[in-house]
C-alpha positions as CSV (number, residue, x, y, z in Angstrom):
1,X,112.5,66.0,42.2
2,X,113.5,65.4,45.9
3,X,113.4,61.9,45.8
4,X,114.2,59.8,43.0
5,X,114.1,56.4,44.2
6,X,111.3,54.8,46.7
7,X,111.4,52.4,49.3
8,X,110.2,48.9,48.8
9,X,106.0,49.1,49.4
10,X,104.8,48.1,52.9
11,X,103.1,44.9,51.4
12,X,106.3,43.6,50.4
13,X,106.1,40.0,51.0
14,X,109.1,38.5,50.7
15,X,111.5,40.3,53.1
16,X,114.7,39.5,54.4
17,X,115.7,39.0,57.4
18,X,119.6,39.8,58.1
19,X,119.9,40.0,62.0
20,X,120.8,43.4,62.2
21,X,121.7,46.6,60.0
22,X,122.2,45.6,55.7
23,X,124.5,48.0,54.5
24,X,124.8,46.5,50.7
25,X,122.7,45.3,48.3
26,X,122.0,41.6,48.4
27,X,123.9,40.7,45.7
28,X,126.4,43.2,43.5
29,X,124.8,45.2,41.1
30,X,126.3,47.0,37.6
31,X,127.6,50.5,38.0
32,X,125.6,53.1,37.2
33,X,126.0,54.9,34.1
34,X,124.1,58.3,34.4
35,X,122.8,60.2,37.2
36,X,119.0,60.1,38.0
37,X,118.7,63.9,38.7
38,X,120.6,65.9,36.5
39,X,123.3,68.4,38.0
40,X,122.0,72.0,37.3
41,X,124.8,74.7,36.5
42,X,126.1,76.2,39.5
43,X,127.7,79.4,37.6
44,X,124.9,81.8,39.0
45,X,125.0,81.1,42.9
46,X,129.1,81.2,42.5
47,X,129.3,84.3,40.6
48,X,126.9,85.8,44.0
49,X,129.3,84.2,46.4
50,X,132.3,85.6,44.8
51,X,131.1,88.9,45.1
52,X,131.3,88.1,48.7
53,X,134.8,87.1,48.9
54,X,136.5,88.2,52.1
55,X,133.5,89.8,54.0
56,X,132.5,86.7,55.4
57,X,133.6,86.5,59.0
58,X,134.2,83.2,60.8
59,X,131.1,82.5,63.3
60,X,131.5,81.5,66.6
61,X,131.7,77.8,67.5
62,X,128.7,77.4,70.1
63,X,129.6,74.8,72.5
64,X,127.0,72.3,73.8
65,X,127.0,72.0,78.2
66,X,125.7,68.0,77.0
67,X,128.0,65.4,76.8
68,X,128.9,64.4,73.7
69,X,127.3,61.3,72.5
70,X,129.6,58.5,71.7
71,X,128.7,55.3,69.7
72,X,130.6,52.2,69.4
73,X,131.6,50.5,66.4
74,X,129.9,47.7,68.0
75,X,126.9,49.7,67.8
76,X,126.6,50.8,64.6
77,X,127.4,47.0,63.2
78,X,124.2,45.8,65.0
79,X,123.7,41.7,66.6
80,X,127.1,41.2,65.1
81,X,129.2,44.3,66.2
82,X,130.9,42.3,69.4
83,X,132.1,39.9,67.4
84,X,133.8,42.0,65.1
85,X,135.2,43.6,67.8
86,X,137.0,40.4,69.0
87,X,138.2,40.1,66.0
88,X,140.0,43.5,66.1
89,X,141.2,43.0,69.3
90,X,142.7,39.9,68.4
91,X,144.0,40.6,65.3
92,X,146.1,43.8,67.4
93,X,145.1,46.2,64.3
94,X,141.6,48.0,62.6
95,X,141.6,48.7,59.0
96,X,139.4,51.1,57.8
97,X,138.5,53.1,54.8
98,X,139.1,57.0,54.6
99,X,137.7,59.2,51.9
100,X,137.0,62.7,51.3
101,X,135.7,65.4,48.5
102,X,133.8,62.4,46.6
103,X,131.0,64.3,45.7
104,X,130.5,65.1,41.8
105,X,128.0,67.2,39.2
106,X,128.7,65.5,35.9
107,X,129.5,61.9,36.1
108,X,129.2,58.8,37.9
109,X,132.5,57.5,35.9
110,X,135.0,58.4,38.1
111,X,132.9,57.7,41.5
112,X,132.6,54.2,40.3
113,X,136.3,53.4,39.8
114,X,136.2,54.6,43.7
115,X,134.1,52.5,45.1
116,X,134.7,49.9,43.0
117,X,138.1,49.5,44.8
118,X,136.8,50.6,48.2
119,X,134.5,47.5,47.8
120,X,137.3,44.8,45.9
121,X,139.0,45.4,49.6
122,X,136.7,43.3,51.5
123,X,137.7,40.2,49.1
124,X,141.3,40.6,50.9
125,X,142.1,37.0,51.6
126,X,143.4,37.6,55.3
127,X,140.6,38.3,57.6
128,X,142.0,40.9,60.0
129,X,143.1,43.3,56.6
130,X,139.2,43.6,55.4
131,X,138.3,47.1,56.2
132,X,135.8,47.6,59.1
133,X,134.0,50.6,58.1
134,X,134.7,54.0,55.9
135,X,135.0,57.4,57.5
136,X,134.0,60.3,54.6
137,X,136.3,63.6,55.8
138,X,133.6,65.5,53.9
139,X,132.0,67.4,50.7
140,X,130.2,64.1,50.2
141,X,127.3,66.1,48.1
142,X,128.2,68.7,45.2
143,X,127.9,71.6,45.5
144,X,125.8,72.7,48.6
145,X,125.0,69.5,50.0
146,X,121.6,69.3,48.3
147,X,119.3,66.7,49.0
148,X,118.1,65.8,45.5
149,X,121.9,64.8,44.6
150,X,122.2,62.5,48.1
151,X,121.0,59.7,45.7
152,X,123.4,59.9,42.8
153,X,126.2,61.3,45.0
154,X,126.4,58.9,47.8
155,X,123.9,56.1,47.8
156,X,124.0,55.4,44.1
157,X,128.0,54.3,44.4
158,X,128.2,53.2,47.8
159,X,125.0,50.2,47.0
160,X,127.6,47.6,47.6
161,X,129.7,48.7,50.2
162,X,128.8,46.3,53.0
163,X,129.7,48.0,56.1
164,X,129.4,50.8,57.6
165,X,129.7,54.8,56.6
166,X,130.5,57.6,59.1
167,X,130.6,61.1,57.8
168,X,132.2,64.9,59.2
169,X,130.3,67.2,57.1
170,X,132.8,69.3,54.7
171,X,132.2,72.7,53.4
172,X,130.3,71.9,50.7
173,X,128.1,70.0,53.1
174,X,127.2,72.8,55.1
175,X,127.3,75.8,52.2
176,X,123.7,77.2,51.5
177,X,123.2,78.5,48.0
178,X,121.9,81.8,47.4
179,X,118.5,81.9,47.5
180,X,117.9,79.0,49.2
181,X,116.4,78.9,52.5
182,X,117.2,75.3,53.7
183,X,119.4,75.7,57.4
184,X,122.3,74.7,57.3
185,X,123.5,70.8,57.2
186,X,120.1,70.2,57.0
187,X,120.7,67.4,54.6
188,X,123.8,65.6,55.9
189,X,122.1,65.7,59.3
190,X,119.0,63.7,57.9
191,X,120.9,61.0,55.9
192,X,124.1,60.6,58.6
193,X,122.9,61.9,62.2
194,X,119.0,60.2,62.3
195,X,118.4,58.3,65.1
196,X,118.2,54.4,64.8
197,X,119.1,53.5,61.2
198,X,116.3,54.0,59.2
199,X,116.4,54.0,55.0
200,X,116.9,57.4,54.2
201,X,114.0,59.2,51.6
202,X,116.6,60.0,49.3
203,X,118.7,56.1,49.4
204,X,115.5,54.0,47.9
205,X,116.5,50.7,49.1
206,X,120.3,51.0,48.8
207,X,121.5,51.9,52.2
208,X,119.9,52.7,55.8
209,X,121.0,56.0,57.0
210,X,123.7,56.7,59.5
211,X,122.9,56.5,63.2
212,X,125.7,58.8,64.1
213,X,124.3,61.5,66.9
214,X,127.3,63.9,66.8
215,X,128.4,65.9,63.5
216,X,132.3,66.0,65.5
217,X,133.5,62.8,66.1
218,X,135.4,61.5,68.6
219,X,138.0,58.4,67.4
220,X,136.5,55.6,67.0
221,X,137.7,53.6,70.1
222,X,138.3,49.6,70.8
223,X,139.6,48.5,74.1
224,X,143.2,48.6,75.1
């Protein structure tokens, strides 16, 4: 079951219009409580990779002659972007939100007391401390980045985050399980590198997928 969740139907009716990119629900919705795809065991396809502890040689970094693409914060917020710009300039500081290795097989439990605080940070009373975005380091999907779990992994718990996520895949992003003959990344390049921000296959309705064109990121720049 690749896709859990489906978008709203075409002849929705009553659509709404938020000037640019909706990263969160409309309103706040409960935590969820079980996963919608269960977790199968990964014993097998470790027990393989084991085997193959310390033949694996490093592979060469290939370097792209292009010029790395670069996307503004601005950007990625949408009609609103440059005036939450000018309110990091003029507040002299950006807050942001970094996370890593939040991906897990058994329970939603503990990736709802994160984002449950990640979210209560936007209710910060001074303007210029509410967080601007969320950078995930990585191993956002248990355990080789497979896109059945993207749902109950990522989208699931991040619903009412309302602002932007960038990602840098991790390991676990990247690993292929035995067997399987996805490429590599194939996943995390679909749900955070797609062009435009479309709602991913695998969110339903909860988030639009990352416009990010670069898996390496550069840091995320404002002017001097």
């Amino acid at each position: 079951m690749t896709n859990p969740i489906t978008p709203p139907p075409p002849e929705n009716i009553q659509p709404i219009d938020t000037a640019g990119p909706q990263f969160a629900e409309p309103s706040p919705t409960p935590d969820p409580t079980r996963f919608v795809v269960k977790h199968g065991s990964d014993k097998e396809a470790y027990s393989i990779l084991d085997k193959e502890n310390g033949t694996l040689k490093p592979r060469p970094f290939p370097i792209s002659p292009e010029v790395e693409p670069r996307m503004s914060l601005a950007d990625a917020i949408g009609s609103k972007g440059q005036q939450v710009m000018s309110a990091i300039e003029k507040a002299g500081q950006i807050v942001f939100h970094a996370i890593g290795d939040t991906g897990n097989t058994s329970s939603a439990e503990d990736m709802n007391m994160v984002t449950d605080k990640l979210v209560s940070d936007f209710n910060e009373t001074e303007p210029e401390n509410v967080p601007s975005f969320c950078y995930n380091l990585g191993d956002v999907v248990y355990s080789f980045g497979e896109a059945k779990y993207y749902y109950d992994q990522f989208y699931d718990p991040y619903r009412d985050y309302p602002a932007p996520i960038f990602a840098v895949p991790g390991n676990h992003d990247g690993m292929v399980a035995p067997g399987v003959t996805n490429p590599t990344l194939q996943a995390f390049l679909e749900n955070f590198c797609t062009a435009g921000q479309p709602f991913s296959s695998y969110a339903g309705s909860r988030r639009p997928s990352s416009n990010c064109r670069s898996t390496t990121w550069s840091v995320l720049h404002t002017r001097s």
